[in-house]
C-alpha angles and dihedrals in degrees: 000000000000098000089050093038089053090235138130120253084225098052087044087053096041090046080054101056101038113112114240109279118254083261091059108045090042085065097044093053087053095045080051095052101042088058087050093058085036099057090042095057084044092237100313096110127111129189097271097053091040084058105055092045092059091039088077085068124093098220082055116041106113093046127135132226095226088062086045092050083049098051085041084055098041078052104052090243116148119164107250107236124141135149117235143208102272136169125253124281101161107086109156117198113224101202089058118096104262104247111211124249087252092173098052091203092297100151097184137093144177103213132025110261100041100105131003124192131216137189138159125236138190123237122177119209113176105342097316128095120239129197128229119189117184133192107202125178119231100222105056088020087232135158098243096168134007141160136194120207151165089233142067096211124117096256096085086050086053095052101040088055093049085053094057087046092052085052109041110022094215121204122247121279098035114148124238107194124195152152120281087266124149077230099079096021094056113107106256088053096058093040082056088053107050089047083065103040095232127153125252112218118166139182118262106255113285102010116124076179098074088059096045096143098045095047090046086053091057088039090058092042101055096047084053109037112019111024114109085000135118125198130216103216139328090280101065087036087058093046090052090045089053092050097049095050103031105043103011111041094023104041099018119035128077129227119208094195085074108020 
């Protein structure tokens, strides 16, 4: 192999025998680490978020998320996120008052407990759908209320927002943004809204883009938890779905919209 390579037995030896260069061990330390954040977000990590999570660390502190998106691609890594088929949970409701589209899709605010935001989800476990509603303040991007139930209909929204009002005490005049849906027009909605003095603001008909934030936060959710995934029963489903609001997303996750 020497002889038809044009090469010498002794610099084949000694190239045998040389320990990898700074450079690339360097690489090889970052490569090492990006499959470690990205295992530990099972696949649901992008760049960006990759990023932010390496940059705590001293050794790479300084480091950019374009060399990060390379080595991911070097590596194979794509961050898992796809919409899927799913039934529908939109349902509006034409002899109810049209409510205004109040937040106009501003999804920044300067305090906790200005505007939260709402939407409804689909889950399967074992055959059967289930429906998460979540109520998720723009500020701190975190879950304040959610509910998980066998039925569309708007008692699981009424008590997931109940929930978020037992827990924060928001101020009047806070404003609770959603979709078109039956869910948040029905009557004992509205009536759990004006005790509280708290402000309806709902997406124009048909736009997914009014609701940006809630529909990322199921987006998310599904390419970590449910994707490629069956559950045994509701029980484990609502354990998964615990763990994913209350330790992962509220305590875990970054958000880059607030730093």
């Amino acid at each position: 192999m020497a002889r038809l390579l044009g090469v010498s037995l002794s610099g084949y030896y000694q190239w045998r025998q040389r320990q990898p260069s700074q450079r690339a061990q360097r690489k090889q330390a970052l490569q090492q680490a990006i499959a470690r954040v990205y295992a530990r977000f099972d696949g649901s990590a992008g760049s960006p978020l990759i990023t932010a999570e390496l940059r705590e660390q001293a050794e790479f502190a300084q480091l950019s998320r374009t060399r990060v998106a390379r080595e991911m691609q070097t590596l194979g890594l794509r961050c898992r996120l796809r919409m899927a088929k799913k039934p529908r949970t939109t349902q509006s409701d034409p002899t109810h008052r049209v409510v205004a589209n109040q937040l106009d899709r501003c999804f920044r605010t300067e305090a906790p407990n200005q505007v939260w935001v709402s939407d409804l989800t689909y889950l399967k476990v074992a055959g059967q759908w289930r429906y998460l509603v979540i109520f998720l303040d723009l500020f701190s991007r975190k879950v304040v209320g959610w509910d998980l139930s066998d039925s569309l209909e708007a008692s699981g929204t009424v008590r997931a927002l109940q929930r978020a009002l037992q827990s924060r005490r928001p101020a009047a005049g806070l404003l609770v943004h959603s979709d078109r849906g039956m869910q948040y027009s029905c009557q004992a909605f509205q009536e759990l809204l004006r005790r509280h003095a708290l402000v309806p603001s709902r997406s124009r008909k048909g736009d997914c883009w009014d609701n940006a934030v809630a529909e990322s936060f199921f987006s998310h959710l599904k390419a970590r938890v449910v994707e490629g995934r069956s559950f045994r029963d509701e029980r484990e489903l609502r354990r998964v779905v615990f763990e994913y609001i209350e330790i992962h997303y509220a305590w875990e996750r970054k958000h880059s919209s607030n730093g």
